[in-house]
Steps between C-alpha positions, in 0.01 A plus 500: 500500500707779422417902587651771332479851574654813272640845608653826364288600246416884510503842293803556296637745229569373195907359515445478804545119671324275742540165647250264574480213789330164486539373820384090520396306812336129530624234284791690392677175406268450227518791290680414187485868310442834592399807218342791555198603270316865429184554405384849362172672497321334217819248396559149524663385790897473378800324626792713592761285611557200647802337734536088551573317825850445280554830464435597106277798412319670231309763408292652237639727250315807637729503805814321410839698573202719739384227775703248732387239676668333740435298841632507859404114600573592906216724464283282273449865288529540123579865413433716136706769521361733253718770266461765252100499577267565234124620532442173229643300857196646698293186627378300811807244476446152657705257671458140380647184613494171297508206763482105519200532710172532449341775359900482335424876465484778737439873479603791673229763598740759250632879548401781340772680257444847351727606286456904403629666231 
């Protein structure tokens, strides 16, 4: 199985920037896609963005030219560096990992970001 466990969410002015940490353990071999999701206080869970064991990203039109994700495979973390904040970018964001074993999806335990105005 896979694990997955987020950091770096927090309080934050709006402009301001964060960057998030998905840090995978276990069956790291078998992850085939990583995104990160947010889910707001009364919203739908939403994808962010999401990065490929090739490489290629994407991201939703809310945060493009904003967010970055990127990957640092020696340390089996996927990052979300987070610019230009907005309070509309306040959410519990999630870490999710699409894999080639069983339950082929995993989940984070998600961070916390406030955005204030």
């Amino acid at each position: 199985q896979v694990q997955l466990v987020e950091s770096g969410g927090g309080l934050v002015q709006a402009g301001g920037s964060l960057r998030l940490s998905c840090a995978a353990s276990g069956m790291i071999f078998s992850i085939n896609a990583v995104g990160w999701y947010r889910q707001a206080p009364g919203k739908q869970r939403e994808l962010v963005a999401t990065i490929t064991r090739g490489g290629s990203s994407n991201y939703a039109d809310s945060v493009k030219g904003r967010f970055t994700i990127s990957r640092d495979n020696a340390k089996n973390t996927v990052y979300l560096q987070m610019n230009s904040l907005k309070p509309d970018d306040t959410a519990v964001y999630y870490c999710n990992a699409d894999a080639s074993v069983r339950p082929f999806t995993y989940w984070g335990q998600g961070t916390q970001v406030t955005v204030s105005s």
